[in-house]
One Martini backbone bead per residue (centre of mass of N, CA, C, O) as a GRO file, in nm:
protein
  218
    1UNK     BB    1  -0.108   2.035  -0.362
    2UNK     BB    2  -0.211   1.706  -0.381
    3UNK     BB    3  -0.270   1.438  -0.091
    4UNK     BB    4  -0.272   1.054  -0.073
    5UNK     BB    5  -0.257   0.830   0.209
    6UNK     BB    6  -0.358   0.429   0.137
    7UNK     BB    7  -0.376   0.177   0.430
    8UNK     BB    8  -0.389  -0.165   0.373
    9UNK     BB    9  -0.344  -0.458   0.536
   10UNK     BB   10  -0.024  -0.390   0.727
   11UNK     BB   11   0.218  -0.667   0.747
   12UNK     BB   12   0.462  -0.747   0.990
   13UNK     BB   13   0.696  -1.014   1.047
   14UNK     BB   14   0.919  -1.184   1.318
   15UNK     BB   15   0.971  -1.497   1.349
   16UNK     BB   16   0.624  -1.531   1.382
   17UNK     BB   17   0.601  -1.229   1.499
   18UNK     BB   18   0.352  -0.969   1.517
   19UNK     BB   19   0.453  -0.646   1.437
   20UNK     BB   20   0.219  -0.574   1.220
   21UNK     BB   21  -0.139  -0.442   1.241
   22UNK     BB   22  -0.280  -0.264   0.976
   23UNK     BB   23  -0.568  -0.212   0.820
   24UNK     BB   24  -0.671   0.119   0.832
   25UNK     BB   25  -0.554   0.415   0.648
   26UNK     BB   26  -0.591   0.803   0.585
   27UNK     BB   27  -0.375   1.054   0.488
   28UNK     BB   28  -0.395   1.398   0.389
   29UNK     BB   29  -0.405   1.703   0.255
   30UNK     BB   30  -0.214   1.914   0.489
   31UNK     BB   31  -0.162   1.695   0.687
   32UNK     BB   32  -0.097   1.646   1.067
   33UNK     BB   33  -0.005   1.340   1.209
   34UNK     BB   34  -0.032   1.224   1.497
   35UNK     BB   35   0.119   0.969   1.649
   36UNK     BB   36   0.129   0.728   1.935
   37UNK     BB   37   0.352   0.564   2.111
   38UNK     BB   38   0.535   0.336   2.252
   39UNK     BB   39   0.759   0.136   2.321
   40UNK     BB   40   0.698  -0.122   2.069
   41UNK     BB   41   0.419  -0.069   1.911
   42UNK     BB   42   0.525   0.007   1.586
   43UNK     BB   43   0.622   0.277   1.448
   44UNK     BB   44   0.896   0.199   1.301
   45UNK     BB   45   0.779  -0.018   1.136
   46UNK     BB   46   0.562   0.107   0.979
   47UNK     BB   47   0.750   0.290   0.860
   48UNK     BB   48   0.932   0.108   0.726
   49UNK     BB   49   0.695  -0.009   0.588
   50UNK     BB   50   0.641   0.248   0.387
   51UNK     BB   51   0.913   0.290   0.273
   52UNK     BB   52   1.085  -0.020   0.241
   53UNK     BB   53   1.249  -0.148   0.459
   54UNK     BB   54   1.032  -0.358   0.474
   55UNK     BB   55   0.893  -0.643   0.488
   56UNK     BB   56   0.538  -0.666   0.367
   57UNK     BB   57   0.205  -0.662   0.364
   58UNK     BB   58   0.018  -0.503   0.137
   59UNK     BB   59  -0.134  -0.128   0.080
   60UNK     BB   60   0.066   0.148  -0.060
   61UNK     BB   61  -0.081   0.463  -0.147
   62UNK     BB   62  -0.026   0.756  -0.373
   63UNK     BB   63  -0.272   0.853  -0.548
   64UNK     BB   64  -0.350   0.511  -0.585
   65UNK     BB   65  -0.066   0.462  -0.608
   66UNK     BB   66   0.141   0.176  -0.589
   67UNK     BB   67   0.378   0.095  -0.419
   68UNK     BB   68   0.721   0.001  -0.442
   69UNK     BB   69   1.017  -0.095  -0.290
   70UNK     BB   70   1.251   0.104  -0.227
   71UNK     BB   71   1.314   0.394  -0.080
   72UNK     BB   72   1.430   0.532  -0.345
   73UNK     BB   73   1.176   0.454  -0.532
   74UNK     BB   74   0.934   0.576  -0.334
   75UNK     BB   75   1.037   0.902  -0.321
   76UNK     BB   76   0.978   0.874  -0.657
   77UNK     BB   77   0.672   0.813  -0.587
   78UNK     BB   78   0.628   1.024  -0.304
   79UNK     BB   79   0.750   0.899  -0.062
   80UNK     BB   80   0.956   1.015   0.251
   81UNK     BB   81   1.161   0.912   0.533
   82UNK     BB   82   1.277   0.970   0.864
   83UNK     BB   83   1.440   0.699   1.031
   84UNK     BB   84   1.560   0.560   1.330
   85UNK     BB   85   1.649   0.274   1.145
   86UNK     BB   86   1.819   0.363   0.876
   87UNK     BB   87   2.116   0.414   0.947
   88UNK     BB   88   2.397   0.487   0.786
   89UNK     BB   89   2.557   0.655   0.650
   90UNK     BB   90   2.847   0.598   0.373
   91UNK     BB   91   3.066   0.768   0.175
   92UNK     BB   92   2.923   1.058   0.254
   93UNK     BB   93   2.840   1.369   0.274
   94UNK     BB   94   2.631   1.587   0.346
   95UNK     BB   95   2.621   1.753   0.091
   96UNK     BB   96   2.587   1.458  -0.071
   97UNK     BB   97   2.337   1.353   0.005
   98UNK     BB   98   2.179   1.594  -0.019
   99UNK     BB   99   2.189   1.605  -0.273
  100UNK     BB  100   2.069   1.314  -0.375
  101UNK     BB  101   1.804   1.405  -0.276
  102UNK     BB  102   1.773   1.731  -0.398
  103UNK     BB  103   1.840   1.777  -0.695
  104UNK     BB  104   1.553   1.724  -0.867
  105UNK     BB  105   1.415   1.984  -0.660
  106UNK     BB  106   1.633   2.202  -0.500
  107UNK     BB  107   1.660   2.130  -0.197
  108UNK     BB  108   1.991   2.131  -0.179
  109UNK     BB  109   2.018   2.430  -0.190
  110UNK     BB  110   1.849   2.490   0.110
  111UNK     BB  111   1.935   2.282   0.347
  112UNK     BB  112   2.143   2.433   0.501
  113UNK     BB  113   1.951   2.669   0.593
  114UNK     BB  114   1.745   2.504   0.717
  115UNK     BB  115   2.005   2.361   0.879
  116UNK     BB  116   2.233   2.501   1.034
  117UNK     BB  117   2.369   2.252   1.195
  118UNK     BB  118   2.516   2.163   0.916
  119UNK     BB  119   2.721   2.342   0.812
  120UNK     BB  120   2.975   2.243   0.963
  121UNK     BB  121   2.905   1.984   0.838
  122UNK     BB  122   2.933   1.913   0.541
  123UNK     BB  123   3.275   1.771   0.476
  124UNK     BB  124   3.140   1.551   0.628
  125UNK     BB  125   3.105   1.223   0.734
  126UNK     BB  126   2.836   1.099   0.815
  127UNK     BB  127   2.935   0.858   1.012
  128UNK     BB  128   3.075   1.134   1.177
  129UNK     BB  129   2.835   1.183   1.326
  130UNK     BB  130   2.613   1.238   1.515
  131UNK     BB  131   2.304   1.148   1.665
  132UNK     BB  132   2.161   1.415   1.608
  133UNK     BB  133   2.298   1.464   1.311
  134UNK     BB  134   2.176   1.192   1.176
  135UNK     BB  135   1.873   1.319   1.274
  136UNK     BB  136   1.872   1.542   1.083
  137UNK     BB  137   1.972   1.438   0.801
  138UNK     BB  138   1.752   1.276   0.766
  139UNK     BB  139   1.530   1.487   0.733
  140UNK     BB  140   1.634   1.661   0.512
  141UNK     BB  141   1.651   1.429   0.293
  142UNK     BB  142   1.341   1.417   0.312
  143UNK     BB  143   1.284   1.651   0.235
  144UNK     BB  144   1.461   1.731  -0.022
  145UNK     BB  145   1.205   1.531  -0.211
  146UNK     BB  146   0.940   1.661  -0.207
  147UNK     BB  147   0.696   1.529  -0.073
  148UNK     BB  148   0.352   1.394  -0.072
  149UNK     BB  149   0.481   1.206   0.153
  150UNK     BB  150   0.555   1.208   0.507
  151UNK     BB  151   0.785   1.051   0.705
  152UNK     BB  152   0.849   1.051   1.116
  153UNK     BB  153   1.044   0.888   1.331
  154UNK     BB  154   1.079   1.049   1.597
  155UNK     BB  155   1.263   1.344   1.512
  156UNK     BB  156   1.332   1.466   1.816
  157UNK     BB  157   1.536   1.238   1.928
  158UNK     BB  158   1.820   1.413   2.072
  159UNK     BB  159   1.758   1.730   2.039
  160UNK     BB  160   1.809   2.068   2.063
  161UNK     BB  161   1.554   2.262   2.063
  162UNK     BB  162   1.610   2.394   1.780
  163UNK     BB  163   1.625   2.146   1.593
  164UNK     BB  164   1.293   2.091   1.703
  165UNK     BB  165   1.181   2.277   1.604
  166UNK     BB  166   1.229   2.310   1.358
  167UNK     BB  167   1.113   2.035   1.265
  168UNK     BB  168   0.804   2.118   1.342
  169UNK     BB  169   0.790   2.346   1.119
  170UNK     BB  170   0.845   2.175   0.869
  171UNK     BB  171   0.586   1.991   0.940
  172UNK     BB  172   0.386   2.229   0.898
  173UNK     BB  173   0.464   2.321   0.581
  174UNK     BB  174   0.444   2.078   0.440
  175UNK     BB  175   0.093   2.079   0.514
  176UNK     BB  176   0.064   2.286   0.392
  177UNK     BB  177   0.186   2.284   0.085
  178UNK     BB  178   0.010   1.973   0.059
  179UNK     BB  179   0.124   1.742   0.232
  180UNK     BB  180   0.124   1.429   0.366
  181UNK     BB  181   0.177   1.422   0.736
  182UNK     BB  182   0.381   1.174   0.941
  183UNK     BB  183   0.382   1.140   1.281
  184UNK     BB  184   0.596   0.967   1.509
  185UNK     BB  185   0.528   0.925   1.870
  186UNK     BB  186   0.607   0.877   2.219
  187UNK     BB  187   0.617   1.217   2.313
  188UNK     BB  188   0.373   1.427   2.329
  189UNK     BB  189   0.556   1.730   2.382
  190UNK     BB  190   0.694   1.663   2.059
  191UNK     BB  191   0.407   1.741   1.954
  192UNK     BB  192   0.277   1.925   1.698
  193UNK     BB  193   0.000   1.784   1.788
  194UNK     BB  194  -0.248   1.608   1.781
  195UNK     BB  195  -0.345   1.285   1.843
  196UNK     BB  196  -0.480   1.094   1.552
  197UNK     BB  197  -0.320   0.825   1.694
  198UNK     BB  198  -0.277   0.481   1.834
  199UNK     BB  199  -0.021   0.291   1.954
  200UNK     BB  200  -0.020  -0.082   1.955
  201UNK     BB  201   0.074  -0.409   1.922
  202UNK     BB  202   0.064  -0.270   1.604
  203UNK     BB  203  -0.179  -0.098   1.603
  204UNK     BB  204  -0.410   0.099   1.507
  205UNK     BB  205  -0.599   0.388   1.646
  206UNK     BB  206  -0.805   0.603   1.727
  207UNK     BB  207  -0.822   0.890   1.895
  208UNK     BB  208  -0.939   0.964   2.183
  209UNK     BB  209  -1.105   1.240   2.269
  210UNK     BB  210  -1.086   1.527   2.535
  211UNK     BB  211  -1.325   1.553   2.774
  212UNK     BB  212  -1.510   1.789   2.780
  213UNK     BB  213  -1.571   2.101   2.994
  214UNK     BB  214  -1.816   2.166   3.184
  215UNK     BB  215  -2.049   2.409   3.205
  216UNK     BB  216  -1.853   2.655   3.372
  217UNK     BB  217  -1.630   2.552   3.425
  218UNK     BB  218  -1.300   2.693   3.628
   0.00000   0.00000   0.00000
């Protein structure tokens, strides 16, 4: 599988104040990219400017083509994203759920094993999940797309050591499978990889290398 994600002039605005202002930039197949950005940055705003979930204006395509609509029709259109301000899932229990995102992949049976976390509360309504398991739930659920492009936003915020891992994990096999991964992250030491963009202001910038140590230090 090849994946490319390319987002161009990308602004989003709330009561006539810019909370994204994205000129451009590109996530490509294979890609675990990793933003930084402080509380407030405009992370979240992002992932939901991507997802659909939030009016933007600009052009976010993949493999071409411009996506639109909301999340569930982006979804379909090839990128899935794990918000931390998605909303409490509603009416339907963890495996209900797991189906209605998974069942056209196949990944919804596969979803408990890959998520040992949710097994004992399968039959549980998503609403009375605590808010790691909520936080997990996202995460399955934006999986079990098999999507082209995921978008991860702070994904193991409140999660306890194993099932940040699982999530770590899951984020570079699907960047192996030829998926492009985009990863934003407050806290440097949850990034699974090195950060190639940092958030400020709403905007995005390319991330400075950090400093090789002169020859022979040590």
């Amino acid at each position: 599988m090849t994946a490319r994600l390319e987002v161009k002039r990308l602004r989003v605005a709330y009561g006539g104040r810019q909370a994204l202002d994205v000129e451009e930039f590109t996530a490509v197949s294979g890609e675990l990219m990793v933003v930084l950005g402080s509380a407030g940055s405009g992370k979240s705003t992002l992932a939901s400017a991507l997802a659909g979930g939030v009016a933007a204006r600009g052009q976010v395509r993949v493999d071409g083509k411009l996506l639109s609509g909301p999340p569930s029709q982006r979804r379909r259109q090839g990128l899935s994203a794990a918000l931390r301000e998605g909303g409490r899932l509603s009416g339907c229990t963890v495996v209900e759920a797991l189906h209605l995102a998974g069942s056209r992949t196949g990944r919804d049976r596969q979803a408990l094993d890959r998520f040992p976390q949710l097994g004992t509360r399968r039959r549980v309504l998503a609403q009375l999940l605590s808010g790691g398991e909520q936080q997990i739930l996202r995460v399955a659920t934006a999986w079990c797309a098999a999507p082209r492009v995921l978008v991860l936003d702070a994904p193991t915020v409140g999660l306890a050591t194993d099932a940040a891992a699982t999530v770590a994990a899951l984020a570079r096999e699907e960047a192996e499978r030829g998926a492009a991964v985009l990863w934003l992250e407050q806290d440097r030491r949850a990034a699974p990889g090195p950060a190639l963009a940092t958030m400020e202001g709403g905007k995005l910038t390319a991330a400075t290398p950090a400093p090789e140590s002169p020859s022979g230090a040590g």
